[in-house]
C-alpha positions, 0 to 999 in steps of 0.5 A, spaced: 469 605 520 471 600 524 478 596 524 479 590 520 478 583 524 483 579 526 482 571 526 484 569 533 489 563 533 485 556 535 490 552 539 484 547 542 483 545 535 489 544 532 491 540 539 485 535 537 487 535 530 493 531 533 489 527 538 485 525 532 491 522 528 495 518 534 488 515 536 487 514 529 493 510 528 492 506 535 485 504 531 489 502 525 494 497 529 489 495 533 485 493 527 481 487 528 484 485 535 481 492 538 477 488 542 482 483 545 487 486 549 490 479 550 493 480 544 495 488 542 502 485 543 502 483 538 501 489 534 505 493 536 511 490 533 517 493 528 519 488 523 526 488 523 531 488 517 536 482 515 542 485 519 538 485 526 533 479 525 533 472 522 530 470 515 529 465 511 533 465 504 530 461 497 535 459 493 532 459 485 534 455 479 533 458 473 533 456 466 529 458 458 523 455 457 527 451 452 531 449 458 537 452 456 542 456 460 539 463 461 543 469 458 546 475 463 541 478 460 536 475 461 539 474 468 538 480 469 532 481 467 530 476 472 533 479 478 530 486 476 522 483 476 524 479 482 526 485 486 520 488 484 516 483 487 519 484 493 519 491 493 512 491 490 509 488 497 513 493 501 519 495 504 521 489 506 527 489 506 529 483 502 536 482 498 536 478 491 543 476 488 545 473 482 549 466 484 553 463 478 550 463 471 542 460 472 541 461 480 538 467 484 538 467 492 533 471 495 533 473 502 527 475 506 527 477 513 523 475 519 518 469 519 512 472 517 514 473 509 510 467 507 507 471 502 512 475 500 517 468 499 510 465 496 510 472 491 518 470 489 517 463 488 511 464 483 515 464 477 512 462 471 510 466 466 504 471 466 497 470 461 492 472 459 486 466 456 480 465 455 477 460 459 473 454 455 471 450 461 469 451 469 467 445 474 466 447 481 471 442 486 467 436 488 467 429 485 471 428 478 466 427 474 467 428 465 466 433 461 459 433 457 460 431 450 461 436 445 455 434 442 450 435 448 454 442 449 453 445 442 446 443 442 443 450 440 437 449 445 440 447 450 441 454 453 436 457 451 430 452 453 425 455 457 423 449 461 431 449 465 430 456 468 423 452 471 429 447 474 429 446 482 433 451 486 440 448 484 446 449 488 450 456 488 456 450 487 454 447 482 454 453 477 458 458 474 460 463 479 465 469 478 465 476 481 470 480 478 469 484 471 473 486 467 471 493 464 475 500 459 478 504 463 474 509 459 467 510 460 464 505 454 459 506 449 452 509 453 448 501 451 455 497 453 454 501 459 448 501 462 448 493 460 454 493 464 451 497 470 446 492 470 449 487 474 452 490 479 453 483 484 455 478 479 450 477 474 446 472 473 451 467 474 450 467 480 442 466 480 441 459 481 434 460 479 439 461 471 445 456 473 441 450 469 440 455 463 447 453 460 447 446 462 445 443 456 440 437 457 445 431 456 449 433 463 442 434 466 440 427 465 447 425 467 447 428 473 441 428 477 444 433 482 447 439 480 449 440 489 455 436 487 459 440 482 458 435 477 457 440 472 462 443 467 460 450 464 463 452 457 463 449 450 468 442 451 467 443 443 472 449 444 476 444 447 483 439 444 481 431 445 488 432 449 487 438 454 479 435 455 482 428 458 486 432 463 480 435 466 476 429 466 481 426 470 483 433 473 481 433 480 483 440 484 482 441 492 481 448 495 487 452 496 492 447 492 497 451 487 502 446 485 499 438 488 494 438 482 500 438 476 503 432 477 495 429 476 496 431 469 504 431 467 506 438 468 512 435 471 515 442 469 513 449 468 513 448 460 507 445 457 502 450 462 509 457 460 507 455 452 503 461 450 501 457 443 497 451 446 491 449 451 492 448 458 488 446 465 489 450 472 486 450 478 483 456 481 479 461 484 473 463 480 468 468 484 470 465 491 470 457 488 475 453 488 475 449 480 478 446 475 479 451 468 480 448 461 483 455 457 485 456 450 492 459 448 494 465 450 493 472 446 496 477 451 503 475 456 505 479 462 510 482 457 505 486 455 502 488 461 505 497 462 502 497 469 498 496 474 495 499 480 491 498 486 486 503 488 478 505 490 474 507 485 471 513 485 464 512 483 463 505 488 468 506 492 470 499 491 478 496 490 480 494 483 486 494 479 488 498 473 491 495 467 494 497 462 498 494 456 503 496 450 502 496 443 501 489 441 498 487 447 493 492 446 491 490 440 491 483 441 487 483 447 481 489 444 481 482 439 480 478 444 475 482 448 472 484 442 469 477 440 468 475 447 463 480 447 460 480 441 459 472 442 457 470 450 455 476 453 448 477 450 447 470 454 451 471 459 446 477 461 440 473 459 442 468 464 447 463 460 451 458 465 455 456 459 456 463 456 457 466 463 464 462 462 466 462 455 466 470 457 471 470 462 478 472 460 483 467 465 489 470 468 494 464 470 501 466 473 505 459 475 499 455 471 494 457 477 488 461 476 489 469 480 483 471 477 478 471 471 474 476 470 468 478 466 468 481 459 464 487 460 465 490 453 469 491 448 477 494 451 480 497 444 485 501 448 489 498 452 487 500 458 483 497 463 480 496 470 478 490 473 473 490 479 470 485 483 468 485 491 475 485 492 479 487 499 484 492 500 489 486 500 486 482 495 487 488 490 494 489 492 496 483 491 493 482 483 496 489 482 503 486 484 501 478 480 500 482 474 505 488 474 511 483 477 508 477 474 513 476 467 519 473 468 523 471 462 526 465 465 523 459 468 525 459 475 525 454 479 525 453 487 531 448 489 531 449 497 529 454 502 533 455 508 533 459 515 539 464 516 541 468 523 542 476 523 548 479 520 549 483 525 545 481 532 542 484 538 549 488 540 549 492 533 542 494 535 542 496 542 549 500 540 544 505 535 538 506 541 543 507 546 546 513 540 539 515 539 537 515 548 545 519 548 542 524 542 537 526 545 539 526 552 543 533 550 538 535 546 534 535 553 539 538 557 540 543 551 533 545 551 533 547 558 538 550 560 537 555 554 530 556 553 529 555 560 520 553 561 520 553 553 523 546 554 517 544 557 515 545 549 521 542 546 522 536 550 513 535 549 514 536 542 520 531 542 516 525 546 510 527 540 514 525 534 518 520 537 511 517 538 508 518 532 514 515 529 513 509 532 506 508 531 508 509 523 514 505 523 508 499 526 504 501 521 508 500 515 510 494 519 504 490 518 502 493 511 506 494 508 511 488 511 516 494 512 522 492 516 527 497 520 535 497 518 541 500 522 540 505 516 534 506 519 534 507 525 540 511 523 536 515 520 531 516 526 536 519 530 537 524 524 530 526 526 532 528 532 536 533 530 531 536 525 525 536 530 530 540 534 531 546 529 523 546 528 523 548 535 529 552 535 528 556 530 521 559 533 523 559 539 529 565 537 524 568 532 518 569 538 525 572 542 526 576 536 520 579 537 520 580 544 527 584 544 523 589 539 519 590 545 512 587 543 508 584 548 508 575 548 501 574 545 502 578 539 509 576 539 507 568 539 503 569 533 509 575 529 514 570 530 510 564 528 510 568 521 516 568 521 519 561 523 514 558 519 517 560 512 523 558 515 521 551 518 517 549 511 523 550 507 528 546 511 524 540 511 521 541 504 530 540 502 530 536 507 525 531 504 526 533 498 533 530 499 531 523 503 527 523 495 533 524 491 537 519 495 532 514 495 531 514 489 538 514 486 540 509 492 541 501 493 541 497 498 540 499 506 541 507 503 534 506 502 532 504 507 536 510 511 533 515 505 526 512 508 526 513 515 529 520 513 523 522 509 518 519 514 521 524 520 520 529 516 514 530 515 512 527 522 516 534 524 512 538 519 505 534 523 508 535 530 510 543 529 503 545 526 499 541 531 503 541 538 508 546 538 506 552 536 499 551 539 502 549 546 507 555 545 499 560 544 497 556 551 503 557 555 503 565 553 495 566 556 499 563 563 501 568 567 508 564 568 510 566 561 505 572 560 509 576 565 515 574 563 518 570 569 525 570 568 526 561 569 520 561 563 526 563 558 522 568 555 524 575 560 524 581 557 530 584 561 534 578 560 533 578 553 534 585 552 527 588 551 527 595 548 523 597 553 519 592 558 512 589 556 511 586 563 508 591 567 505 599 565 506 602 571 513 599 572 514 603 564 511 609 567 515 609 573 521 609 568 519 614 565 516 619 570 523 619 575 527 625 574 535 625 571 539 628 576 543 632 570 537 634 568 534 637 575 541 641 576 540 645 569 532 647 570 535 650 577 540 654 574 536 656 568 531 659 573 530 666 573 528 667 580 533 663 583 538 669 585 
């Protein structure tokens, strides 16, 4: 019968496993500069923390929406759901302080957190509205009259769809929806599945179906966005003036409120009243008349971001407690049963009336479509969304309740806590460690220092490489703490190698030859090595999760090293360790290879079988003389 088959270790395979993710990484800094060399320097940069870069510092105001002075509660609320926002676009490293009773000092590093600075300072408060009316940006034009609006043949007369081709911008255009996060009915699904791209909202052969014939007659050109879709006899006589007069400019946020008196955050931060915004509506920029608000940010659970998996598209996953569930499955519940029929068949108007607004500091972030009824609180909100575009929804709806209006006093610029000293004394620490990890390596383990200086050099890259990536994704930002805690990692990668290297000596002392003994000793080293790695990290968890401030920052980068030290052993350690067994060098035991049978006290010597047999055949001395006396012919 024939002996078990042993698996051959593969060396080349996991050493292309390595190669794979370091030019996997590159790929990933580079980005859309790889084919501009010119400017690859300026990827390859780590963000530093506020103890070692400068930063910017915004000092917020806060205060009730009754304009009364917030309590230490509430300031303390305030200060947690900040944080969170800072947290929510990264490790970014930021600080926020109470200062007095109503002022919030928030520090970001560096001077490319505009967008975190941006998420901070937008501070009003999160809502959920059904959006009554929708112009594109273009020429100020008036609202059509209730009566031509509600005119019940307006959209369903045939002779619209016949219109010429109008103008994608001059129609009602949205591209996310709004869907339950568990699959629907079977007929809501399939009307959900059968607009795909937009619906016919974006159809211009269906944008006049909605426009009632009134506004057709009194603008000639739909081209120009004088058109505003919806129902205006929804609208207040109040809140319909403020649109007229409205006039929203691509990409203003906060310009436009002073055109309709929003001189503060409360008239737009009252939940019980109609309001005007401005904002992004399927890739157009308008203007937004909406109705009071059913659902707050309050009420919002969480919020993720994350692939679907069945398009393979970005959306954000909501979900609401209680009574936002219950109100906001009524609120789903009558748009749909109302507009989406029209909204399906081509109906401009009920396109609009069927978007549900999120406003955050009176701007419009998203308006999805009603898919169907959302009786359970959960939700998925899709769109042809960017990674970026869904993480950032994620955070305006997960960190988006405050409950203080908080106001921006001044922005100011502030240096480094620390300075360039403090951070050349910790590489010139980390340079000395592993110096002495270098000589150590080699005037004990002789060639296998090779390996252990090779394995620290691949960490230290790759580590390098992910502390870049999380610099220009996750606007991570590097701490003397930090850096503390990379040169920890020196002293872990160094154990891995160390406890291997001793387990395939112990092997050899047995008496086996390298070859087995490489793969022997790896089975015994690798226990070891996952165990203490795995405490390891399971420290740096702990510690980040129960610590403030810089700690965090520490526990980060321990945790990162960690599992670089995992990645590195499995794929270049031990595979190199296989390669330079097959040499002759390390396979014949040269004594400078650190692997020497004689020097390491070997049972008996695995370098040569004649030398063994030799050792064996020689004759003791002892041992002839007593053969010779004990000879019968000898006298």
């Amino acid at each position: 019968m024939a002996a078990p088959s042993r698996s051959a270790p593969h060396p080349g395979r996991a050493l292309f496993l390595l190669l794979v993710l370091i030019v996997a990484m590159l790929l990933g800094i580079l980005g859309p500069k790889l084919f501009a060399p010119s400017q690859w320097g300026h990827r390859f940069k780590v963000g530093l923390g506020l103890d070692l870069s400068s930063g910017t510092q915004v000092t917020l105001q806060a205060q009730t929406l009754t304009g009364k002075p917030p309590s230490s509660d509430e300031m303390n609320a305030a200060v947690g759901v900040i944080e969170s926002r800072v947290n929510g676009t990264g490790n970014s490293g930021a600080q926020v302080q109470p200062q007095g009773t109503n002022l919030l000092v928030v520090t970001v590093p560096g001077k490319g957190s505009q967008q975190t600075i941006q998420l901070v300072s937008s501070t009003a408060l999160l809502m959920f509205r059904q959006v009554l009316l929708w112009q594109g940006s273009g020429a100020a034009t008036t609202a059509p009259s209730p009566a031509a609006s509600a005119t019940p043949s307006a959209s369903a007369t045939p002779s619209a769809t016949a219109s010429p081709t109008a103008s994608a911008t001059g129609t009602a255009k949205t591209s996310a929806k709004i869907v339950p996060a568990a699959s629907p009915s079977p007929s809501a699904s399939a009307k959900a599945t059968a607009s795909p791209s937009g619906s016919a909202s974006v159809s211009p052969s269906a944008s006049p179906s909605g426009s009632p014939s009134a506004s057709s007659s009194a603008s000639p050109s739909p081209s120009t966005s004088s058109t505003a879709f919806g129902n205006p006899s929804l609208v207040n006589k109040n809140v319909l003036a403020q649109f007229n007069k409205l006039v929203c400019k691509p990409g203003d946020t906060q310009a436009w409120k002073s055109q309709v008196g929003y001189q503060n955050t409360t008239p737009y931060n009252n939940p019980d009243v109609q309001v005007v915004a401005c904002g992004n509506n399927g890739g157009q920029w308008g203007k937004f008349a909406l109705d009071v608000a059913k659902v707050q940010g309050t009420q919002v659970t969480s919020a993720t971001a994350g692939l679907s998996t069945t398009s393979n598209q970005w959306q954000v996953n909501l979900s609401l407690n209680g009574a936002g569930a219950s109100a906001f499955s009524t609120l789903t519940s009558r748009l749909y049963s109302n507009y989406y029929a029209g909204y399906q068949a081509g109906d401009q108007n009920d396109a609009i009336l069927n978007q549900v607004a999120i406003t955050l500091d009176g701007n419009v972030v998203s308006s999805p479509q009603i898919q169907g009824a959302i009786p359970g609180g959960n939700a998925q909100i899709t769109g042809n969304f960017t990674q970026a575009e869904a993480t950032q929804l994620q955070n305006e709806l997960k960190f988006g309740s405050v409950p203080l209006d908080l106001k921006t006093l001044f922005v100011t610029s502030v240096s480094a806590q620390v300075g360039r000293n403090q951070l050349d004394a910790g590489l010139i620490a980390a340079a000395i460690g592993l110096f002495l990890v270098v000589v150590y390596a080699f005037f004990y383990y002789r060639g296998l220092g090779i390996v252990s200086v090779c394995s620290l050099l691949i960490a230290g890259l790759i580590t390098y490489l992910a502390v870049v990536l999380l610099t220009l994704y996750q606007n991570f930002t590097l701490e003397l703490a930090g850096i503390a805690g990379l040169i920890v990692a020196i002293g872990i990668t160094a154990d891995s190698f160390v406890v291997y290297f001793e387990r395939l000596r112990d092997e050899v002392r047995e008496g086996k030859q390298l070859r087995p003994a490489v793969e022997s000793g790896w089975k015994r080293a690798r226990r070891t090595i996952l165990v203490s790695d795995t405490v390891s990290f399971l420290a740096a968890l702990l510690l980040y999760y129960f610590a403030i401030g810089e700690v965090k920052g520490f526990a980060y980068t321990l945790g990162l090293t960690t599992i670089i030290d995992i990645v590195v052993v499995f794929l270049f350690t031990k595979p190199m360790v296989t390669l330079l067994a097959r040499t002759r060098f390390f396979g014949n035991g040269h004594p400078m290879s650190g692997l020497d049978p004689v020097r390491l006290g070997a049972k008996t010597p695995w370098r040569s079988s004649v030398r063994r047999n030799q050792v064996r055949r020689r004759p003791d001395p002892a041992a002839r003389t007593t053969a010779s006396s004990q000879d019968p012919g000898g006298s």
